[in-house]
C-alpha positions as CSV (number, residue, x, y, z in Angstrom):
1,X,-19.3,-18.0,6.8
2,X,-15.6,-19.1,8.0
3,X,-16.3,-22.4,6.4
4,X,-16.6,-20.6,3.1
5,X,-13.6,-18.4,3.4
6,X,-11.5,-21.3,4.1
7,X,-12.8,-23.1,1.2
8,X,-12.5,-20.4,-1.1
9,X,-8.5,-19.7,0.7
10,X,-7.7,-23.1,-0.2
11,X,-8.9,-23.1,-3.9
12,X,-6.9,-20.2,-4.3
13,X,-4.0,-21.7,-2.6
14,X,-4.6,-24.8,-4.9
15,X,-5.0,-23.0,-8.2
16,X,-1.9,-20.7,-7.7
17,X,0.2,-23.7,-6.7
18,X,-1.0,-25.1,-10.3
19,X,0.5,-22.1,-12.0
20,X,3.6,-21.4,-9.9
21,X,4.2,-25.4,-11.2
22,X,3.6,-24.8,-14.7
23,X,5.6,-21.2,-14.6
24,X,8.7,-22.5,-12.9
25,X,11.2,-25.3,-14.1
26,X,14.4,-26.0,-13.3
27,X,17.8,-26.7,-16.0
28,X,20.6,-29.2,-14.9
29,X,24.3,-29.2,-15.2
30,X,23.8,-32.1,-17.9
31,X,21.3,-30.1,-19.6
32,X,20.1,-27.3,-22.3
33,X,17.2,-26.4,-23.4
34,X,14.7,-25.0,-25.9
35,X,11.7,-23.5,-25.5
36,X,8.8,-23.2,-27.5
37,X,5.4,-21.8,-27.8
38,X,2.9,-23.3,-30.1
39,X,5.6,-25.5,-31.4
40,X,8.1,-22.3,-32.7
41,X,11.5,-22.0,-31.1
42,X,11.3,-18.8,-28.9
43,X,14.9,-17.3,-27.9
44,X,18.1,-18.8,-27.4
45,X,18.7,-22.5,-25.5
46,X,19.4,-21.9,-22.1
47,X,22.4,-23.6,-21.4
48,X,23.3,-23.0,-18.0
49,X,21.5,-24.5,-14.9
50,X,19.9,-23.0,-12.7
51,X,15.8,-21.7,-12.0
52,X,14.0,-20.0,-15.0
53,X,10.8,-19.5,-15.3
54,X,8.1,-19.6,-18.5
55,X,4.4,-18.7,-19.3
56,X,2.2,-21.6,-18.7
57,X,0.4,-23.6,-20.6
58,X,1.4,-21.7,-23.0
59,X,5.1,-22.7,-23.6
60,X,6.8,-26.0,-23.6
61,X,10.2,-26.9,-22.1
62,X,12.3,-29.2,-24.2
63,X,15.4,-30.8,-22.6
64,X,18.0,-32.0,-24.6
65,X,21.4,-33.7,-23.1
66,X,24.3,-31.7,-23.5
67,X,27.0,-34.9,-22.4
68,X,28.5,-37.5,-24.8
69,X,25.3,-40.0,-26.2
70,X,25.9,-43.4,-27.3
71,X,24.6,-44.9,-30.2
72,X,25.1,-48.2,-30.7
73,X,23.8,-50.5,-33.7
74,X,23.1,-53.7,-34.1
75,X,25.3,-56.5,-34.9
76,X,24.9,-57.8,-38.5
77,X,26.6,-59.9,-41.1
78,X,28.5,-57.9,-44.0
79,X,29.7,-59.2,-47.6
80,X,33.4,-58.3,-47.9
81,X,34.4,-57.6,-51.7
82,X,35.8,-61.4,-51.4
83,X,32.3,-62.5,-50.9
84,X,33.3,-63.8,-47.1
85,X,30.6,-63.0,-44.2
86,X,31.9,-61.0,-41.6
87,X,29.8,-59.6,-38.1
88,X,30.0,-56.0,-37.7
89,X,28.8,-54.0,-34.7
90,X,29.2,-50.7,-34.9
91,X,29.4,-48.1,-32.1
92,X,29.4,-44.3,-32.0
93,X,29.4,-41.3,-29.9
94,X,27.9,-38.2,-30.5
95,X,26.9,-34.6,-28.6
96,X,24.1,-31.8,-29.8
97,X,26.3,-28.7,-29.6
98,X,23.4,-26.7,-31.1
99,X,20.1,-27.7,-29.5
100,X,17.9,-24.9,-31.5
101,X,18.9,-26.4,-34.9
102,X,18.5,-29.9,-33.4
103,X,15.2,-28.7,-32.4
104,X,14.3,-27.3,-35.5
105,X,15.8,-30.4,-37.6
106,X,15.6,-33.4,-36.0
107,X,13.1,-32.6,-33.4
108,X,14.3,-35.4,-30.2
109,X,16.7,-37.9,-29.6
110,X,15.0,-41.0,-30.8
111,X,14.3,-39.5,-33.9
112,X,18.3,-38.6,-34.1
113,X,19.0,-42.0,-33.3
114,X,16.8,-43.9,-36.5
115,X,18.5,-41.2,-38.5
116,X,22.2,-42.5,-37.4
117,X,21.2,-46.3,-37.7
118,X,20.6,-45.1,-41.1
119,X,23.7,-42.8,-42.2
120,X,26.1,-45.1,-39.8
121,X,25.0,-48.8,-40.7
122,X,25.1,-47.9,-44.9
123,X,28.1,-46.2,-44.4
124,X,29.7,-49.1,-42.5
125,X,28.6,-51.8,-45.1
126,X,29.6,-49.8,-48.3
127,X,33.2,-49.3,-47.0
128,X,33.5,-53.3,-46.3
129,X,32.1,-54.2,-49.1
130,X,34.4,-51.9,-50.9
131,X,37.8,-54.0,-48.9
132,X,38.6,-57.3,-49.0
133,X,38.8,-59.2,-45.9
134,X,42.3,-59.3,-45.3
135,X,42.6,-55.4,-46.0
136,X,39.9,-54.8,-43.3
137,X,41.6,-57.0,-40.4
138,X,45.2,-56.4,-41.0
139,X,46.6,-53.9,-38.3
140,X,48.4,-51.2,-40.6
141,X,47.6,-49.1,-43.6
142,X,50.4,-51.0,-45.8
């Protein structure tokens, strides 16, 4: 008989540990975050750390940074208007300010990033193609 108490006290134990762990989560300094149930933002993004709590297994904690990201693209040669081959590598910062309309319309941070290789690398090559060389090296607007 006190063999199966203890069993059944330590299943219990077990099992409420399991949903204390899925219930609580914690939000850094360097963080915000979104949550969502069934895939549909619920509330405001909690931008301030600290301890919050959630229903489990039923909602979903997504963290998104809330410092300066880098994205950096790949170096490539560019046509100037001249016709002469120049390398380019391009560099940029960039911050989510609003993480529920990230959420809602670019989803994560990888998928953020493809969409800036895209927007930042045409952008890049239609303004040098658009200069000649000499106007994209010289050090003043003359």
């Amino acid at each position: 008989m006190k063999v199966e108490k203890w069993t059944t006290l330590i299943v219990v134990i077990i099992v409420g540990l399991i949903i204390l762990s899925g219930t609580l989560y914690t939000v850094d300094e360097a963080q915000q975050v979104v949550i969502t149930q069934f895939g549909d933002p619920i509330g405001e993004p909690i931008t301030k750390a600290g301890l919050y709590a959630k229903t489990p297994f039923i909602q979903k904690v997504n963290y998104f940074d809330k410092r300066i990201l880098v994205w950096d693209g790949s170096p490539t040669q560019v046509p100037t208007r001249d016709k002469k081959y120049i390398w380019v590598d391009t560099t940029a910062r960039w911050r989510i300010v609003d993480a529920l309309k990230f959420l809602q319309s670019v989803g994560n941070e990888r998928t953020a990033l493809g969409r800036l290789d895209d927007i930042i690398d045409s952008a890049t090559r239609d303004d040098i193609t658009a200069h000649l060389l000499y106007e994209i090296v010289r050090n003043s607007n003359r």
